[in-house]
Backbone as a printed PyTorch tensor [residue, N CA C, xyz], in Angstrom:
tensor([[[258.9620, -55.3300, 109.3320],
         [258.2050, -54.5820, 110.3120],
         [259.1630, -53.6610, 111.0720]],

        [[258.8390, -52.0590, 111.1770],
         [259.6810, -51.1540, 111.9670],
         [259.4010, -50.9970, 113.0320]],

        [[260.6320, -50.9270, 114.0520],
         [260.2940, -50.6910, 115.3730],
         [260.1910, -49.0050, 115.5270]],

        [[258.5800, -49.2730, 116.0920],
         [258.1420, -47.6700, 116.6390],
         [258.8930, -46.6040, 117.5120]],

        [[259.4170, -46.0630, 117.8230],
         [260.5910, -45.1040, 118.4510],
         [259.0940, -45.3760, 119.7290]],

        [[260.0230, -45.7450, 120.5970],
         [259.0660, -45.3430, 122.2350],
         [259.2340, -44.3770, 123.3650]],

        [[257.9780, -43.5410, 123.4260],
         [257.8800, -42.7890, 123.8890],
         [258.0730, -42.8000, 125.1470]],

        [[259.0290, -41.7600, 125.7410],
         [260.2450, -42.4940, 127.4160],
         [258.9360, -40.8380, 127.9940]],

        [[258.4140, -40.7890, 129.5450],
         [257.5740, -39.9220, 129.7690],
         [258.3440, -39.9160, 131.1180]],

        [[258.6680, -38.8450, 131.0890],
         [260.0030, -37.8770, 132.0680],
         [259.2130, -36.8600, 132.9530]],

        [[259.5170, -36.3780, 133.6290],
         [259.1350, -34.8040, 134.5750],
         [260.0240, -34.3540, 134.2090]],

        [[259.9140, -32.8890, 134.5170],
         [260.5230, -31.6760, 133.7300],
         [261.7920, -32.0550, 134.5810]],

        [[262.1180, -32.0770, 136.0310],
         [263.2720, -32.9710, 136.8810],
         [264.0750, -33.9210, 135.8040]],

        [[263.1570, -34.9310, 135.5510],
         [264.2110, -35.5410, 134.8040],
         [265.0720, -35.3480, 133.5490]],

        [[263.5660, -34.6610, 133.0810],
         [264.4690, -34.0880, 131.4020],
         [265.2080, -33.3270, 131.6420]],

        [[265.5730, -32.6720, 132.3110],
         [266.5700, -31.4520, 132.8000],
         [268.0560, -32.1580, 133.2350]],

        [[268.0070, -33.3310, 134.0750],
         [269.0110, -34.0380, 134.2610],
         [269.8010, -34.8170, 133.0010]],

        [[268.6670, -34.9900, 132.4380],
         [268.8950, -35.6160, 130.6520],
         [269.7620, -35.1170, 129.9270]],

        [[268.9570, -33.5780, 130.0740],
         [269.9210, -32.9470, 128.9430],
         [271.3690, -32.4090, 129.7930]],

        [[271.3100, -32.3180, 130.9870],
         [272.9140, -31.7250, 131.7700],
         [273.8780, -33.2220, 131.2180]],

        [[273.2360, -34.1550, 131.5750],
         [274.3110, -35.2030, 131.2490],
         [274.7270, -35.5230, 129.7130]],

        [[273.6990, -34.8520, 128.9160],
         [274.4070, -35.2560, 127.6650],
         [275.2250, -34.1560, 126.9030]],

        [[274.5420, -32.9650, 127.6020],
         [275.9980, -32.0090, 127.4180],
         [277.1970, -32.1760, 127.9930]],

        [[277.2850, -32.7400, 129.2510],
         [278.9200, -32.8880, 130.1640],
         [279.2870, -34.2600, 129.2000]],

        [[278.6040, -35.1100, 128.6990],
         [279.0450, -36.2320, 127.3440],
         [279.4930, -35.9910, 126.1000]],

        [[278.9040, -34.5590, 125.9000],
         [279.1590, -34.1240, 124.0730],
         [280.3050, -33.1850, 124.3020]],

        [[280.4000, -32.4670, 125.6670],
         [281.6630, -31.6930, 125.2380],
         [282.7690, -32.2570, 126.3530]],

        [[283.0250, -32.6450, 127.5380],
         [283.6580, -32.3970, 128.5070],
         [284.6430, -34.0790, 128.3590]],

        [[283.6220, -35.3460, 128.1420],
         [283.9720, -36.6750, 127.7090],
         [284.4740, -36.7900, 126.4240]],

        [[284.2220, -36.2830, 125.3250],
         [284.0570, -35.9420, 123.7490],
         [285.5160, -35.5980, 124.0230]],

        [[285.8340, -34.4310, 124.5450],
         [287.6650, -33.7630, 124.7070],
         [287.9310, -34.7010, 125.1850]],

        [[288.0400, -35.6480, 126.5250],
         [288.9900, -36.3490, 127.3570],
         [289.2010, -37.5320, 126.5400]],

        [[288.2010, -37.8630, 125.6390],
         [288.7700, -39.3670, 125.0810],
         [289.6510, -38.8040, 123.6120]],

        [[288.9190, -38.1410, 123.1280],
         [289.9080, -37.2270, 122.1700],
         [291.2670, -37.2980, 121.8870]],

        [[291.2390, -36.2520, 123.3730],
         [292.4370, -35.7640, 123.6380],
         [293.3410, -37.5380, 124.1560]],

        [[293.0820, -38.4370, 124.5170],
         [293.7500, -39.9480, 124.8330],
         [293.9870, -40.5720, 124.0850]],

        [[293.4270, -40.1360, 122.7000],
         [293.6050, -41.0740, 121.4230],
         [294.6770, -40.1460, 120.5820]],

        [[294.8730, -38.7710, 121.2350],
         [296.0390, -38.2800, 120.1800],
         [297.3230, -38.2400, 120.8500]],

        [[296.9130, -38.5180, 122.8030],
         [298.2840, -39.1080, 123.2370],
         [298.7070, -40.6080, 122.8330]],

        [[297.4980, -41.5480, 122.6210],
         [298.4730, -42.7560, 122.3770],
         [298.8670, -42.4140, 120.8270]],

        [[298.1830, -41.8290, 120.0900],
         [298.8360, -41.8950, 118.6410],
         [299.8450, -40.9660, 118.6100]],

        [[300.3850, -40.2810, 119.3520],
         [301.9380, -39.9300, 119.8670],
         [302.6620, -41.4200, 119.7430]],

        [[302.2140, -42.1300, 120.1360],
         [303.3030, -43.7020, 120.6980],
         [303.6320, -43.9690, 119.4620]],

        [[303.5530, -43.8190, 118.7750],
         [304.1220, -44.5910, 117.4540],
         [302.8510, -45.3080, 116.8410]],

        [[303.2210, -46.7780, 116.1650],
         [302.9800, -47.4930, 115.8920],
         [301.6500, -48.2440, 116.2020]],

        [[300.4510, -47.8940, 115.6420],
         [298.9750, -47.6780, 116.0260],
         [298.6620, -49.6410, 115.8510]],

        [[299.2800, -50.1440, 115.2020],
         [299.0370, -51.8430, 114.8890],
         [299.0430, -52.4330, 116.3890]],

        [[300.3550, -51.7520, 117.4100],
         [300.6320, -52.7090, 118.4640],
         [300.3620, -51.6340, 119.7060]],

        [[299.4060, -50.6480, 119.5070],
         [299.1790, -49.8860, 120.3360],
         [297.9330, -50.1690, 121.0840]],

        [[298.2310, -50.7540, 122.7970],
         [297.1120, -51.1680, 123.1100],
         [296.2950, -49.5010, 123.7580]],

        [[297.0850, -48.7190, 124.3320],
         [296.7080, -47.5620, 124.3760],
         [295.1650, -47.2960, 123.4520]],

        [[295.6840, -46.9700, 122.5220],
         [294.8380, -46.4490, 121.5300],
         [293.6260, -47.3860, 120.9190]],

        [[293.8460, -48.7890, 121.1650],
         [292.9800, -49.2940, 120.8520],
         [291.6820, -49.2960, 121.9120]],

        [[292.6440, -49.0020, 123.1620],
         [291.5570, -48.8950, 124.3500],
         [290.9130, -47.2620, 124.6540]],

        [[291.5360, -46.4010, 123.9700],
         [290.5950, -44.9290, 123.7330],
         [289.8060, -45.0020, 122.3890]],

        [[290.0070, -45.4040, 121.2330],
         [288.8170, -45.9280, 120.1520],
         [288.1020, -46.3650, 120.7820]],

        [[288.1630, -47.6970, 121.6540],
         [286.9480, -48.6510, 122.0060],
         [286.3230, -47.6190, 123.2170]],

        [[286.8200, -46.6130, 123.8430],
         [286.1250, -45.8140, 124.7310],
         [285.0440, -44.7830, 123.9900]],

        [[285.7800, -44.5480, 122.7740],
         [285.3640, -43.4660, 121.8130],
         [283.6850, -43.7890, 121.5580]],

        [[283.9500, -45.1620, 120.9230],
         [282.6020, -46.0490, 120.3320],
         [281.5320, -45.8700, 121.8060]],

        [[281.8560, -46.4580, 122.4280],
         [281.0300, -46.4130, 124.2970],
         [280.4030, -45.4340, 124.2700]],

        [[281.5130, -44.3000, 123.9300],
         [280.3910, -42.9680, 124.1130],
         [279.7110, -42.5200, 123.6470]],

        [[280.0840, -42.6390, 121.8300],
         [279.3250, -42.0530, 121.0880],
         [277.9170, -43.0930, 121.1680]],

        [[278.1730, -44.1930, 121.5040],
         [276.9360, -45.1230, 121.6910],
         [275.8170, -44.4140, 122.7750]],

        [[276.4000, -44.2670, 123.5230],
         [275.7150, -43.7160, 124.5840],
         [274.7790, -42.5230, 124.5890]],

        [[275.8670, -41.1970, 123.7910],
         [275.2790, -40.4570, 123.3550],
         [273.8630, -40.5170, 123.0290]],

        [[273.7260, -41.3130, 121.1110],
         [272.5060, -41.6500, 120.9640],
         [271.6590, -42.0380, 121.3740]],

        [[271.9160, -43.5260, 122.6390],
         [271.0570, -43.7110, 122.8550],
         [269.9060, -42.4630, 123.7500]],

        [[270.7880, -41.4950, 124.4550],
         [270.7080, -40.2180, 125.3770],
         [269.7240, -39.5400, 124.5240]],

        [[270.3200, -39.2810, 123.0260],
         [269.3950, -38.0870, 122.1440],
         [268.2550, -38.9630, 121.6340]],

        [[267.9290, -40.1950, 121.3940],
         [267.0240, -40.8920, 121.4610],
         [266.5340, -40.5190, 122.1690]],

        [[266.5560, -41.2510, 123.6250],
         [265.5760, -40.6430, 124.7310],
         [265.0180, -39.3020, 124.4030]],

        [[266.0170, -38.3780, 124.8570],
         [265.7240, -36.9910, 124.4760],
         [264.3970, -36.8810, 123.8250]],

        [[264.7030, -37.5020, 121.7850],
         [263.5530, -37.1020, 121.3950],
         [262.6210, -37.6440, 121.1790]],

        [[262.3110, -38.7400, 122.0540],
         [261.1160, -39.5620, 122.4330],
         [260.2700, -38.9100, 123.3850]],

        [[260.9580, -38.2340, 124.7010],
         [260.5200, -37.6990, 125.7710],
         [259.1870, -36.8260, 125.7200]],

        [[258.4940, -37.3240, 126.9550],
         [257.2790, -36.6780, 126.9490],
         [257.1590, -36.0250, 127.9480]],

        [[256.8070, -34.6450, 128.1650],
         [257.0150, -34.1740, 129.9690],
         [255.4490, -34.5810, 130.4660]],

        [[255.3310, -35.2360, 131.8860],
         [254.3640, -35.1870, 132.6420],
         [254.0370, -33.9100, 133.3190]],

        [[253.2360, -33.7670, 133.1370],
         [253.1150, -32.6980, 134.7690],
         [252.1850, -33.5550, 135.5350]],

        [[252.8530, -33.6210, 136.4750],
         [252.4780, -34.1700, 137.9820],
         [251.0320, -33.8150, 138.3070]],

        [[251.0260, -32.1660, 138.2300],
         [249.3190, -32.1190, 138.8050],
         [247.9260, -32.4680, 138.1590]],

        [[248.6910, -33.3110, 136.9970],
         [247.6250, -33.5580, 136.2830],
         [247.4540, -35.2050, 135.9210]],

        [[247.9420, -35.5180, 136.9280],
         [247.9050, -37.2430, 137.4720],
         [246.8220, -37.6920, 137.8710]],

        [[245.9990, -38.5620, 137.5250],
         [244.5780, -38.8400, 138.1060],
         [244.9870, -39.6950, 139.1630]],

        [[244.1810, -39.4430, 139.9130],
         [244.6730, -40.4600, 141.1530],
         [243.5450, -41.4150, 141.6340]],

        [[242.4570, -41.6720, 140.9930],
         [241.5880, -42.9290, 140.7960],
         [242.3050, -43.8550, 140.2790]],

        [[243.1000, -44.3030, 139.3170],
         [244.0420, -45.7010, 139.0520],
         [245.5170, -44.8620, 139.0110]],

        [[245.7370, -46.4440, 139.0380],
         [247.5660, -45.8070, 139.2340],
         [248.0680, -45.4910, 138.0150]],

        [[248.7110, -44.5630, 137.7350],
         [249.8260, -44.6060, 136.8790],
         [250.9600, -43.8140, 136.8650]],

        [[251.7480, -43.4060, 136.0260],
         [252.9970, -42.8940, 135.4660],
         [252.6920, -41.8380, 136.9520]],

        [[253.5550, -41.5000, 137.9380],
         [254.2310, -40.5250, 139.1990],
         [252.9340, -40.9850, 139.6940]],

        [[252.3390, -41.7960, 139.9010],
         [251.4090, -41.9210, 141.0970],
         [252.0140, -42.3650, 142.2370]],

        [[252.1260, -42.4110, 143.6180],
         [252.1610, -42.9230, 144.7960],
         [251.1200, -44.0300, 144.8080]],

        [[251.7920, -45.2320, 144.9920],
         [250.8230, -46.4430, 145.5950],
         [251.1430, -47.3180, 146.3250]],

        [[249.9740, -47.1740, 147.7460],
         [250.7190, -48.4620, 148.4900],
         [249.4540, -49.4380, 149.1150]],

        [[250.7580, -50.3540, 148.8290],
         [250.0490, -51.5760, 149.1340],
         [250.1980, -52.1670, 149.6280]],

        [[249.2420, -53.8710, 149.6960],
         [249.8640, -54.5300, 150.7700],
         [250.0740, -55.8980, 150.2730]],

        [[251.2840, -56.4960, 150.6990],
         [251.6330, -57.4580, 150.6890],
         [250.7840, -58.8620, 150.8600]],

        [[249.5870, -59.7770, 150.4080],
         [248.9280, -60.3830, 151.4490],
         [250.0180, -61.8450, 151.8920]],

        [[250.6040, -62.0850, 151.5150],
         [251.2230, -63.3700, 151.8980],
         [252.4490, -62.6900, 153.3210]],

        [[252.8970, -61.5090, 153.4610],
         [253.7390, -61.2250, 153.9160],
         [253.1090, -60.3590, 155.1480]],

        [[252.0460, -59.8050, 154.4990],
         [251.0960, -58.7820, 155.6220],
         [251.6520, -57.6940, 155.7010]],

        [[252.7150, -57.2230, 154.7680],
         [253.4470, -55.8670, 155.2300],
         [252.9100, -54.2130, 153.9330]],

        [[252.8760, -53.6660, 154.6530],
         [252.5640, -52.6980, 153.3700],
         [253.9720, -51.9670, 152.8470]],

        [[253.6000, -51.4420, 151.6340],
         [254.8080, -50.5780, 150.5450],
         [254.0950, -49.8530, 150.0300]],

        [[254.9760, -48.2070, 149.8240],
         [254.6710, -47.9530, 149.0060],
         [255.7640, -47.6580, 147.8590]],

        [[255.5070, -47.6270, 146.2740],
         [255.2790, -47.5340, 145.2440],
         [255.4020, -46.1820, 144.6170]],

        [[256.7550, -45.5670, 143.6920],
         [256.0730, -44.6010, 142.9640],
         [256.7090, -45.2460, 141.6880]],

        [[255.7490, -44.9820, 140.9330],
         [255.5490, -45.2640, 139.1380],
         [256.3620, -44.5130, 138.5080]],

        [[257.3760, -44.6900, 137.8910],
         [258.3170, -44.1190, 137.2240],
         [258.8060, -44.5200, 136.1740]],

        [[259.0540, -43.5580, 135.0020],
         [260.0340, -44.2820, 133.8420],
         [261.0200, -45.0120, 134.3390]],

        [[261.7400, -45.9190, 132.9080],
         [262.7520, -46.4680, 133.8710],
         [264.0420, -46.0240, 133.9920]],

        [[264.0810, -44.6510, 133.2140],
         [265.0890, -43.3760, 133.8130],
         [265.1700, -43.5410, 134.9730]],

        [[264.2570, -43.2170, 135.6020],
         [264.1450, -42.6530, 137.0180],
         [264.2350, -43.0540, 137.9490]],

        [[263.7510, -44.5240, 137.3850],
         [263.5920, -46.1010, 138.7040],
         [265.0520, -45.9440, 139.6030]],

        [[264.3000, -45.9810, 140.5660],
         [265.6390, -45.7280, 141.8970],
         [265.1300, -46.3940, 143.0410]],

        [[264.8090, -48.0110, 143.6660],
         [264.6720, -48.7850, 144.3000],
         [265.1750, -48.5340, 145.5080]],

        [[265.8940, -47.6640, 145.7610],
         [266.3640, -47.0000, 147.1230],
         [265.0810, -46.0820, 147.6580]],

        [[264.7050, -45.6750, 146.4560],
         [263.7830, -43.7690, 146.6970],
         [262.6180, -44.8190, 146.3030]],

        [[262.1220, -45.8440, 146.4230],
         [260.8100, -46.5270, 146.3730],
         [260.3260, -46.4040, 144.8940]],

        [[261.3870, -45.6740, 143.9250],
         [260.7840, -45.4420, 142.4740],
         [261.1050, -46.3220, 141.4920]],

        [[259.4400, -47.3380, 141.1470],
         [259.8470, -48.5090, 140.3510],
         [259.4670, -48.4180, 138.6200]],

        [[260.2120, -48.6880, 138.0990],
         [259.8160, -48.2340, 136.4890],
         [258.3010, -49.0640, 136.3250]],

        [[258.1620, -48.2430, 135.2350],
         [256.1210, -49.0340, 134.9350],
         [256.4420, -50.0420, 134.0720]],

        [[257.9760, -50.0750, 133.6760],
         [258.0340, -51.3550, 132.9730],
         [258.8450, -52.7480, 133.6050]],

        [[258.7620, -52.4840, 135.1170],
         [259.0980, -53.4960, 135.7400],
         [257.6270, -54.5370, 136.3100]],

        [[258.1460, -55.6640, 136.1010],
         [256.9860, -56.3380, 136.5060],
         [255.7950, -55.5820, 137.6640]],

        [[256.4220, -55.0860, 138.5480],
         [255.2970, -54.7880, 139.9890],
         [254.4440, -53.5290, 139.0160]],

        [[255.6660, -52.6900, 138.3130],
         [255.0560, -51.8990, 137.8570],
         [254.0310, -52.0010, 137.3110]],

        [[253.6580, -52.4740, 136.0160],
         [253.3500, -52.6090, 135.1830],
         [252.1250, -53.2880, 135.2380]],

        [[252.1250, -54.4000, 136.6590],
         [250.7280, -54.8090, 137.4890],
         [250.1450, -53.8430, 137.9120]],

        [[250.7880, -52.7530, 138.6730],
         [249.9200, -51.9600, 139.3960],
         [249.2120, -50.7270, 138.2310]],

        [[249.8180, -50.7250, 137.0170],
         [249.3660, -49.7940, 135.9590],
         [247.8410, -49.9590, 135.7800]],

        [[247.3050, -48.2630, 136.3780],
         [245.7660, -48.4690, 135.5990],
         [244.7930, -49.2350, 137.0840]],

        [[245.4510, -49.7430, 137.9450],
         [244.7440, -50.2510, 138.9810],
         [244.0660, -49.0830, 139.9920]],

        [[242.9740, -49.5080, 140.5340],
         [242.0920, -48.6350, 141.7560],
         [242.4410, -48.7870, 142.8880]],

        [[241.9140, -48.3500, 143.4230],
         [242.1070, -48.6150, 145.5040],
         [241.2930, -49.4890, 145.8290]],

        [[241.9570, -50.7540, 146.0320],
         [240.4130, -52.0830, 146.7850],
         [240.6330, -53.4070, 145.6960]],

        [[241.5710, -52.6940, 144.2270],
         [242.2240, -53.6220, 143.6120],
         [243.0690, -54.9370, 143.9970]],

        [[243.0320, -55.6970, 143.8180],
         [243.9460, -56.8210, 144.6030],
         [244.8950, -57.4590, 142.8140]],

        [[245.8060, -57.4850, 143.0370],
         [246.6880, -58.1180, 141.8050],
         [247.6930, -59.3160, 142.1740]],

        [[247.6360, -60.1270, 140.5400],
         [248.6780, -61.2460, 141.3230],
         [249.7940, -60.8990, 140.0790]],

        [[250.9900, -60.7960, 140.5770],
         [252.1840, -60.2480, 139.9470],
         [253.1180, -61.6060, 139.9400]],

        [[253.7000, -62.0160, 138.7720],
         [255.1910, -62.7270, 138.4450],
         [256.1970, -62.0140, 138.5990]],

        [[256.8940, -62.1980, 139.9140],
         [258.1100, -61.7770, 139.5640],
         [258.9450, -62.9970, 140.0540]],

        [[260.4840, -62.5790, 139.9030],
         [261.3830, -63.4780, 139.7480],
         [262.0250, -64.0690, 140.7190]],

        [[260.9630, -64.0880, 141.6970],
         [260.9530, -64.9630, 143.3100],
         [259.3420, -66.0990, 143.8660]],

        [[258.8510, -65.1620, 142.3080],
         [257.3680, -66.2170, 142.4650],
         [256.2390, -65.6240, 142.0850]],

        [[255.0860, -65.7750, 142.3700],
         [254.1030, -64.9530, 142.3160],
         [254.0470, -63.9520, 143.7730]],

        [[253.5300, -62.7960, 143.8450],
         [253.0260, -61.7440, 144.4270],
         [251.3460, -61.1130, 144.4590]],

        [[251.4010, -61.3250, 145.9520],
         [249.7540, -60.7670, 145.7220],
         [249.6140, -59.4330, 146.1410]],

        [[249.3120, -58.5420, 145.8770],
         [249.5480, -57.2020, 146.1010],
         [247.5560, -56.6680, 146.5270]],

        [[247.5180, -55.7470, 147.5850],
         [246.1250, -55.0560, 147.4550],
         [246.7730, -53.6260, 146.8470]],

        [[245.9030, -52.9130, 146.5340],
         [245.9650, -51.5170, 146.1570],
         [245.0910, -50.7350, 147.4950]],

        [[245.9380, -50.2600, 148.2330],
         [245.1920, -49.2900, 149.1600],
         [245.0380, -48.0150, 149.0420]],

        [[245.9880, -47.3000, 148.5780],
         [245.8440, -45.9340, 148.5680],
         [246.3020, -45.4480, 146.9520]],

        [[245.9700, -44.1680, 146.7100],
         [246.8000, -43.7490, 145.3890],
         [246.7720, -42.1730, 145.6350]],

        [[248.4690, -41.9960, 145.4570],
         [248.5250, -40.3830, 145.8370],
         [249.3530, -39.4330, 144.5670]],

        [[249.6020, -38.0770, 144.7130],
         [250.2970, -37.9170, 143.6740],
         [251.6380, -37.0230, 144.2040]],

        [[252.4110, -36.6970, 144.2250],
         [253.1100, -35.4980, 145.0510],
         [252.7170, -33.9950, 144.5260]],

        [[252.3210, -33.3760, 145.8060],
         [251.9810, -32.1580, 145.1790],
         [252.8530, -31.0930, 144.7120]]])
């Protein structure tokens, strides 16, 4: 059985950041480790060269990285924002809610998990809270597992940024 390539759904913001970072990776990182593997293979003797074994193993890191980057890349789907329904939640919706065991409200924006940034309130849709609140209404009430217990969440509002 093949695994389906999954489709990563970005804003034009993010894909744009996507591709700056994997160009400053393909050319600017690409030279610096390069160029470290032809100073240690200056040193002589490549068997007892920890140098060089530690710019190869940097080499691999990156080029790993790379792919996984152009993967993304060509999985990527652009959202446009203004075309977010804002009757259930999903992918860049604003949602907040409320806590009932705690009584406190949050809000919530739905994000790949590119983007997820827990500082900026942006939680991937494939994190547990996420992934509860996916597809939910306003007046919704959900009970969420996460990895402090269960969570009861209401759905009060759903917005989109304009």
């Amino acid at each position: 059985m093949e695994n389906k390539p999954q489709t990563v759904y970005l804003t034009q913001e993010a894909l744009q950041k996507l591709k700056e970072d994997l160009h400053f990776l393909r050319t600017t990182e690409r030279a610096r480790i390069s160029n470290a593997i032809a100073v240690a293979r200056d040193h002589g003797d490549l068997s007892e060269n920890a140098e060089y074994d530690a710019a190869k193993e940097a080499q691999g890191k990156l080029e790993a990285r790379i792919a996984k980057m152009e993967q993304t890349l060509g999985n990527a789907r652009i959202v446009d924002e203004s075309q977010v329904d804002t009757s259930k939640a999903y992918i860049l919706s604003t949602v907040r809610v409320k806590n009932h065991k705690s009584g406190s409200e949050q809000l919530f924006k739905l994000v790949s998990a590119q983007e997820a940034d827990i500082t900026q309130n942006k939680i991937s849709i494939s994190s547990p809270i996420g992934k509860g609140l996916l597809g939910r209404a306003v007046g919704d009430t959900v009970e969420i597992k996460v990895p402090a217990g269960t969570v009861r969440l209401e759905v009060l509002e759903i917005t989109r940024d304009a």
